[in-house]
VOTORBA-476825 format. One record per atom (N, C-alpha, C, CB): atom name; x, y, z; residue number from 1. Coordinates in steps of 0.2 Angstrom, whole numbers, plus 5000, padded with zeros to 4 digits. Atoms other than C-alpha are relative to their C-alpha. Glycine has a CB too. Example, Ala and Ser with C-alpha at 12.3 -4.5 7.8 and 13.67 -1.06 7.14 Angstrom:
<fikes>
   atome     px     py     pz   num
       N   5004   4994   5000     1
      CA   5062   4978   5039     1
       C   5004   5006   5000     1
      CB   4995   5000   5006     1
       N   4996   4994   4999     2
      CA   5068   4995   5036     2
       C   4996   5005   5003     2
      CB   5002   5002   4993     2
</fikes>
This chain:
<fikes>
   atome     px     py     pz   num
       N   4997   4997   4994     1
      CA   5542   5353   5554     1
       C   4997   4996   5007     1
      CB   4999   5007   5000     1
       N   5001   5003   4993     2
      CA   5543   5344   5571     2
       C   4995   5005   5004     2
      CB   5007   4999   5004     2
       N   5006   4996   4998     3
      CA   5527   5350   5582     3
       C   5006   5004   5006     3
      CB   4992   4994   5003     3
       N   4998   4993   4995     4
      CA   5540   5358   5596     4
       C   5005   5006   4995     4
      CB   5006   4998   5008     4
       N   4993   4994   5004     5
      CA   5552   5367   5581     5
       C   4993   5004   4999     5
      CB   5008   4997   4990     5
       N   5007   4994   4999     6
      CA   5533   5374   5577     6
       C   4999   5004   5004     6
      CB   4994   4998   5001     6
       N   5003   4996   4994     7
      CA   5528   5381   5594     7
       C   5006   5004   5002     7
      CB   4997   4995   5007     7
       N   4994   4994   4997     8
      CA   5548   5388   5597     8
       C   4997   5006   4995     8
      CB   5010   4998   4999     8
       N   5001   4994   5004     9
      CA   5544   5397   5581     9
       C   4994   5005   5001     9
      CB   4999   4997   4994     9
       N   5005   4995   4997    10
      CA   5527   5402   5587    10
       C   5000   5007   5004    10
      CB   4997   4997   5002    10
       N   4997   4995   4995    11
      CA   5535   5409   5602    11
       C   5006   5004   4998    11
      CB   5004   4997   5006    11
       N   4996   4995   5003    12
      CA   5548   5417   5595    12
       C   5000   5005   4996    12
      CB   5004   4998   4999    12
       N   5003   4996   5003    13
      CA   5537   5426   5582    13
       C   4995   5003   5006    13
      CB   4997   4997   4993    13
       N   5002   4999   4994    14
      CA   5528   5429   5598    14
       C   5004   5007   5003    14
      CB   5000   4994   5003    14
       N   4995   4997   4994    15
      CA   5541   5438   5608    15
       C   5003   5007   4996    15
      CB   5007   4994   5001    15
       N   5000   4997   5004    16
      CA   5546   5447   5591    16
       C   4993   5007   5001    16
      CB   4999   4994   4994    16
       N   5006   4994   5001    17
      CA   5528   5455   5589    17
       C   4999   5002   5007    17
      CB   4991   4998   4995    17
       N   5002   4994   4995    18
      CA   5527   5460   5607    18
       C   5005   5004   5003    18
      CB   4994   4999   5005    18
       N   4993   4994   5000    19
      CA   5545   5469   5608    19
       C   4999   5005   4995    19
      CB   5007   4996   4998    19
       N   5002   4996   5003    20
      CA   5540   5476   5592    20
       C   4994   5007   5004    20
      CB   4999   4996   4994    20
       N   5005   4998   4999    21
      CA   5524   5483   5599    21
       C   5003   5004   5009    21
      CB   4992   4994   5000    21
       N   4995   4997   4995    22
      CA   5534   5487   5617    22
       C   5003   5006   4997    22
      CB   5005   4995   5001    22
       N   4998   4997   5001    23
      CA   5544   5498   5607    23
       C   4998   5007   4999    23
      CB   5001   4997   4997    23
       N   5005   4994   5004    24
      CA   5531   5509   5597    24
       C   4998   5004   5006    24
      CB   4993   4997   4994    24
       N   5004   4995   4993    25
      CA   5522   5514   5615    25
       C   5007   5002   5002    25
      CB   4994   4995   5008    25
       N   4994   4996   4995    26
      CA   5540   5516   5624    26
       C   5002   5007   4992    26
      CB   5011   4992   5002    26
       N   4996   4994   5004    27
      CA   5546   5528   5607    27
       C   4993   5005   5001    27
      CB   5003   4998   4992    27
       N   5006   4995   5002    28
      CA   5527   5535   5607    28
       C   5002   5004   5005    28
      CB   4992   4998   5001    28
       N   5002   4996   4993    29
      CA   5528   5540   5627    29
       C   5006   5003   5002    29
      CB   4999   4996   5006    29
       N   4992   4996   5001    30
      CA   5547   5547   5624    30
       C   5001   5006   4997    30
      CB   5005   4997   4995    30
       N   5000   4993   5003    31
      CA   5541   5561   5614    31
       C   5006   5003   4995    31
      CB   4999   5003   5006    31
       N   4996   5000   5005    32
      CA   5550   5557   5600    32
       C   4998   5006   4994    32
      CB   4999   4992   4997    32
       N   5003   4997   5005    33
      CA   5549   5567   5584    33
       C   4998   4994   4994    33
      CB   5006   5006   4997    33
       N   5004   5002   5004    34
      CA   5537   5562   5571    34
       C   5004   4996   4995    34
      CB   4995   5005   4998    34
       N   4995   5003   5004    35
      CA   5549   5558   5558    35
       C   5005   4992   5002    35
      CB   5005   5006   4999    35
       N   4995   5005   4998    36
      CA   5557   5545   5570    36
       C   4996   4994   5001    36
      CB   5005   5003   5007    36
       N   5006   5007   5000    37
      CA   5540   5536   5573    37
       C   5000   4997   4994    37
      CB   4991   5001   5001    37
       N   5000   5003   5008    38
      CA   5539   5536   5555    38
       C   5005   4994   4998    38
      CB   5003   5007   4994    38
       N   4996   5007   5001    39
      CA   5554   5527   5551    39
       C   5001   4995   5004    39
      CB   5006   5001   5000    39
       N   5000   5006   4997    40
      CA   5552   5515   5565    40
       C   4996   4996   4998    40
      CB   5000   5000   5007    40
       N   5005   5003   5001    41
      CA   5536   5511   5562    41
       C   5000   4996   4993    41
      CB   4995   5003   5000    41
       N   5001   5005   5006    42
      CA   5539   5505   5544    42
       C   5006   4998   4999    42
      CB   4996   5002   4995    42
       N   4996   5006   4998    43
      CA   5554   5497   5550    43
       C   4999   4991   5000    43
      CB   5001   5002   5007    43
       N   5003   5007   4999    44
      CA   5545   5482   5550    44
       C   4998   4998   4994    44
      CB   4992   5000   5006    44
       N   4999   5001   5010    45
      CA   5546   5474   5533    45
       C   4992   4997   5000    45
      CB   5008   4991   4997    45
       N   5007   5000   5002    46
      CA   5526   5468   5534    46
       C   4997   5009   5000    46
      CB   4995   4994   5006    46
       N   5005   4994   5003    47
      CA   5521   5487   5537    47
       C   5005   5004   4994    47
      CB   4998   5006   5007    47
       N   4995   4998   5007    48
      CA   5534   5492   5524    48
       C   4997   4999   4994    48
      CB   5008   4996   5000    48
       N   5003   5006   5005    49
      CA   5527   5481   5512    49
       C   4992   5003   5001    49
      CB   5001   4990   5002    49
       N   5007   4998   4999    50
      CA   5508   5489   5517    50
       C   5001   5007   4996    50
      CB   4997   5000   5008    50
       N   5001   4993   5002    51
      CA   5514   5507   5514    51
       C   5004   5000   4991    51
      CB   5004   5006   5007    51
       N   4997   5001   5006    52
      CA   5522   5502   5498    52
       C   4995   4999   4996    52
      CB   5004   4995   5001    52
       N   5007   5001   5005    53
      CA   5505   5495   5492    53
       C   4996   5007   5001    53
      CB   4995   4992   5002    53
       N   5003   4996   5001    54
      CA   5498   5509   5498    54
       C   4999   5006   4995    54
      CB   5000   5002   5005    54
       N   4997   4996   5006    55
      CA   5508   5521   5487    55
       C   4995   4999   4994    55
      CB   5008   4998   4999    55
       N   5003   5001   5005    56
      CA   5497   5513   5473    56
       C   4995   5003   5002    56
      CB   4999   4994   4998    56
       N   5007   4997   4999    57
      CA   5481   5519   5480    57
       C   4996   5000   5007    57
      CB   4994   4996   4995    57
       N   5004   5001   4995    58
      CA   5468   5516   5493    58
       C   4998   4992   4999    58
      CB   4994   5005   4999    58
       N   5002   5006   4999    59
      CA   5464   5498   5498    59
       C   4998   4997   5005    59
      CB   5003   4997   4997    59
       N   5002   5002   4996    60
      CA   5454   5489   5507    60
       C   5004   4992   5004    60
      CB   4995   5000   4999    60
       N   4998   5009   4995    61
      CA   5459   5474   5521    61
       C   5001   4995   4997    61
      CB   4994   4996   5004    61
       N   5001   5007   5004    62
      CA   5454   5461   5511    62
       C   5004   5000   4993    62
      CB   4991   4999   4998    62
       N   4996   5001   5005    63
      CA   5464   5466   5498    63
       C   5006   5001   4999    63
      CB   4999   5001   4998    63
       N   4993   5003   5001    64
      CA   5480   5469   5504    64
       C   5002   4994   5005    64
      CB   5003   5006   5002    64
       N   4999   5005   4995    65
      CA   5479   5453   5516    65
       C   5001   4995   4993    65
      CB   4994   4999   5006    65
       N   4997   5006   5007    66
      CA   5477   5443   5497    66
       C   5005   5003   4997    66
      CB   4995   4999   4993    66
       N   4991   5001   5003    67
      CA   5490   5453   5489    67
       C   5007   4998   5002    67
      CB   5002   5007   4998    67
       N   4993   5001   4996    68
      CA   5502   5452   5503    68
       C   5001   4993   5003    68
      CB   5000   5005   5006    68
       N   5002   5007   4996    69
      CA   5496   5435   5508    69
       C   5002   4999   5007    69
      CB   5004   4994   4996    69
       N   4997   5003   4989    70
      CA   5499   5436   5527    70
       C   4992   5001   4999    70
      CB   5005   5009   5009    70
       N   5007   5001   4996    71
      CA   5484   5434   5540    71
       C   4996   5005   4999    71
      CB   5000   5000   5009    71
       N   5003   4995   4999    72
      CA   5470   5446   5541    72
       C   5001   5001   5007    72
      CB   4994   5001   4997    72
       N   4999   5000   4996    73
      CA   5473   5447   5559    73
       C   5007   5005   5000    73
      CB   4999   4994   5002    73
       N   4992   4998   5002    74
      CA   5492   5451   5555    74
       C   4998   5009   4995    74
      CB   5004   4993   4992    74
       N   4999   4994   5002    75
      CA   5487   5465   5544    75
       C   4995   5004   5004    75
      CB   4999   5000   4993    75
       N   5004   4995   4995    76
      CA   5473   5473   5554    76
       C   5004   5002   5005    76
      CB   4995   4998   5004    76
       N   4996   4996   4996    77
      CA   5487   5475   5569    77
       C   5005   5004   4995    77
      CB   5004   4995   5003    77
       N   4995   4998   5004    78
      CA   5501   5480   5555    78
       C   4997   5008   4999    78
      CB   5002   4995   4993    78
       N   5003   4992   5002    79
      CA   5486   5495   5549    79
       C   4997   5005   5004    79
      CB   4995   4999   4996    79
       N   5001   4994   4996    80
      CA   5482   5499   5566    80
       C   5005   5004   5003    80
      CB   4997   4997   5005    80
       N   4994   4997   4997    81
      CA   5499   5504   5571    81
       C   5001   5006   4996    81
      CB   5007   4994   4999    81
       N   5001   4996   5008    82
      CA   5501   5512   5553    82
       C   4997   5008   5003    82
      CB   4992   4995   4993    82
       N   5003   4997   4998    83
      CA   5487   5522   5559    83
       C   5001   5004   5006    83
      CB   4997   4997   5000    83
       N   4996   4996   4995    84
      CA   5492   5527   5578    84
       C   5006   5003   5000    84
      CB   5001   4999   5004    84
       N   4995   4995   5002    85
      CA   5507   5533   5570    85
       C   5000   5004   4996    85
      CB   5004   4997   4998    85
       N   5002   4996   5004    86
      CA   5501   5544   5559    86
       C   4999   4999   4992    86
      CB   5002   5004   5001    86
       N   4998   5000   5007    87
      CA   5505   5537   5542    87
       C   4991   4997   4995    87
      CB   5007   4994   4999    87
       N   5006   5004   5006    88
      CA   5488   5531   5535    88
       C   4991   5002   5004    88
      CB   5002   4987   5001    88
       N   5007   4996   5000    89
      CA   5470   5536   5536    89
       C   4993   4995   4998    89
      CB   5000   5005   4996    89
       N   5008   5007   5002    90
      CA   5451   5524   5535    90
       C   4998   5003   4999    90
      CB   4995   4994   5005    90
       N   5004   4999   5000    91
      CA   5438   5527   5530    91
       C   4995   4994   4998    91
      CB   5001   5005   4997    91
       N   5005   5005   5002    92
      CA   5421   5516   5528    92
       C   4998   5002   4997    92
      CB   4997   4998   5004    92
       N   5004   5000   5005    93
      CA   5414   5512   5515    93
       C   4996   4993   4999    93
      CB   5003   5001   4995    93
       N   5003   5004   4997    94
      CA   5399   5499   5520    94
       C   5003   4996   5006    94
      CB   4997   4997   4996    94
       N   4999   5004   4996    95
      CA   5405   5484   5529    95
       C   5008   5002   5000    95
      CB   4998   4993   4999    95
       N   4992   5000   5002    96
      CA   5425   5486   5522    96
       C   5001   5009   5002    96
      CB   5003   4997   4990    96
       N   4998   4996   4999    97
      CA   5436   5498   5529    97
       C   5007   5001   4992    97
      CB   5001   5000   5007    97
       N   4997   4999   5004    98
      CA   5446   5507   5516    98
       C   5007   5006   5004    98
      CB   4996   5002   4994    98
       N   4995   4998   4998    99
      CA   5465   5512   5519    99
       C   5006   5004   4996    99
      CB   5002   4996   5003    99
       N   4998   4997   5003   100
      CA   5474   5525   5512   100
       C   5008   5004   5002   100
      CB   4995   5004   4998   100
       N   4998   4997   4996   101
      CA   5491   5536   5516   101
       C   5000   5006   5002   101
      CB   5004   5000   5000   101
       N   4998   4995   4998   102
      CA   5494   5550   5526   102
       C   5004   5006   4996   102
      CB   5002   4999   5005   102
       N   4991   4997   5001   103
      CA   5506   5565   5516   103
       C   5006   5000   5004   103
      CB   5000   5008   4999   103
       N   4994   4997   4996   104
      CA   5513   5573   5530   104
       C   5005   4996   5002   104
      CB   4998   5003   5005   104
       N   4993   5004   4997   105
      CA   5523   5561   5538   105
       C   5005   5000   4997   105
      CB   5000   4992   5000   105
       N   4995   5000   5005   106
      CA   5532   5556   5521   106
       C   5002   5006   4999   106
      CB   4999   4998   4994   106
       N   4996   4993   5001   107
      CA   5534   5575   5515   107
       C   5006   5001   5005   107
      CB   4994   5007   5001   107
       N   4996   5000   4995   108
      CA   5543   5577   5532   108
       C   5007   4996   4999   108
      CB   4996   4998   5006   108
       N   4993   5006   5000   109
      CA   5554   5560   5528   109
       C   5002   5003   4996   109
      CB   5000   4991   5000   109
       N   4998   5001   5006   110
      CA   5556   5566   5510   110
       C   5006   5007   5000   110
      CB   4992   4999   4995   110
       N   4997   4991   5000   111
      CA   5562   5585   5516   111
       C   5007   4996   5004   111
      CB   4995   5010   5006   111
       N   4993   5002   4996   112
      CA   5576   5574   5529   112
       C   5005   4996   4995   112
      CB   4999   4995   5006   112
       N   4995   5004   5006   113
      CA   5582   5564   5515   113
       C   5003   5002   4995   113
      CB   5000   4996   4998   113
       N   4999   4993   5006   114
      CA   5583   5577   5502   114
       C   5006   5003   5002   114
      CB   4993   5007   5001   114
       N   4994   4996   5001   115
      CA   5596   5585   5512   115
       C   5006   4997   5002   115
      CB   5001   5006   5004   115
       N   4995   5006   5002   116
      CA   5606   5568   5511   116
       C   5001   5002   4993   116
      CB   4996   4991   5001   116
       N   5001   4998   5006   117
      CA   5605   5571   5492   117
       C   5004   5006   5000   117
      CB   4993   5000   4998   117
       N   4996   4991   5001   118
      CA   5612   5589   5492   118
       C   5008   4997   5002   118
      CB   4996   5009   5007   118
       N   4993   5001   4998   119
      CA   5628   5582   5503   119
       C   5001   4996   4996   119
      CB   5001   4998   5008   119
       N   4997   5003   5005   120
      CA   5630   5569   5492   120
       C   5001   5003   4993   120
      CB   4998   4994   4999   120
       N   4998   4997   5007   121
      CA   5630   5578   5476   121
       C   5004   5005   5001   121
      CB   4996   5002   4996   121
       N   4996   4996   4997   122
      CA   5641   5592   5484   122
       C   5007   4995   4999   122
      CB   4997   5002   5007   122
       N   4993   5007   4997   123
      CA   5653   5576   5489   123
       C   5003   4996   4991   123
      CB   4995   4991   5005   123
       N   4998   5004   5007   124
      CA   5651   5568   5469   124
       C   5003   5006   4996   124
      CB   4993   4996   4994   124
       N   4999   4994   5002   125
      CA   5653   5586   5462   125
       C   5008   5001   5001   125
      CB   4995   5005   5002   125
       N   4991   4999   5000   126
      CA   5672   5588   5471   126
       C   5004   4995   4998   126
      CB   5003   5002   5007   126
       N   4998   5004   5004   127
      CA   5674   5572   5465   127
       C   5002   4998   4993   127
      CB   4999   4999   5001   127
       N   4998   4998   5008   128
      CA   5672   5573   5447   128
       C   5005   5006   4998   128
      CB   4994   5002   4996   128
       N   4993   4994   5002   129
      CA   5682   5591   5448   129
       C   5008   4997   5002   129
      CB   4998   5008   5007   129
       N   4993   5004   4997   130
      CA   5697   5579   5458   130
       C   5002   4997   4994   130
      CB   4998   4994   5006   130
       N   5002   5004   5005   131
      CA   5694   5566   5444   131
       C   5003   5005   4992   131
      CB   4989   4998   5001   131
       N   4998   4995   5005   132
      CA   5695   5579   5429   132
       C   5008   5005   5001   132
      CB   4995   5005   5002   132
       N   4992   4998   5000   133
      CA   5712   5588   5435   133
       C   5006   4993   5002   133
      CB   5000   5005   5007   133
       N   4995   5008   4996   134
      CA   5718   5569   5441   134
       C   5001   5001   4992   134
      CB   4996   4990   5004   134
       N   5001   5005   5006   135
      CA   5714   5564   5421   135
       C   5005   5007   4995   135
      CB   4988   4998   4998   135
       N   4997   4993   5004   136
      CA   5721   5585   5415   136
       C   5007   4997   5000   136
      CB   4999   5010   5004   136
       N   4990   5000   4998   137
      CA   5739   5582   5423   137
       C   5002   4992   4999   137
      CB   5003   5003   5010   137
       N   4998   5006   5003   138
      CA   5740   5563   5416   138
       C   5002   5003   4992   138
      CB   4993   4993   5000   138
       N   5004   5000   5009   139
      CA   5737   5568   5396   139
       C   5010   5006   4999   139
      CB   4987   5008   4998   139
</fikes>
């Protein structure tokens, strides 16, 4: 790659991570509901991909910077965001910090999309009754 198609890319992953970060303070200082940081925040397919490994357990820096193979720089921003949004929690243990999730946030997401679920199966349910009298008055 040509050394300026490099430096647009730089800038333009540049411009990226501090629109993203623009964002998070403008939605923080909006006095958003919590559910709404949540989903923005792991909007971002590198913290997506952190809270995803989190789901497995507790891990430290160093070890989701080799699983995920990004920067450690990259992930220390991604875990500090993680973090002032409420989804994820440190603790030290000697030198390495160890990172884990938060419940509440998800419970919260998990009770909003739960009652996506109820409306769709409500929706499949008069459909198979439709389906069933379509299939009665063919025979």
């Amino acid at each position: 790659m040509s050394r300026f198609l490099r430096q647009m890319n730089a800038e333009k992953n540049m411009i990226y991570t501090l629109t993203r970060i623009y964002a998070l303070v403008y939605i923080i200082a909006m006095n958003t509901s919590a559910m709404q940081l949540t989903l923005f925040t792991i909007s971002e397919p590198n913290r997506f991909n952190i809270v995803e490994l989190l789901k497995q357990g507790s891990r430290s820096v160093s070890d989701i910077v080799e699983t995920l193979g990004i920067g450690q720089p990259q992930v220390s921003r991604h875990l500090r965001i993680l973090s002032e949004a409420g989804l994820v929690k440190v603790r030290k243990n000697a030198q390495q910090r160890i990172y884990s999730l938060e419940a509440q946030p998800f419970q919260e997401l998990d009770v909003w999309l739960d009652s996506f679920s109820r409306l769709w199966e409500e929706r499949l349910d008069k459909f198979e009754d439709y389906m069933s009298d379509f299939n009665g008055k063919e025979s």
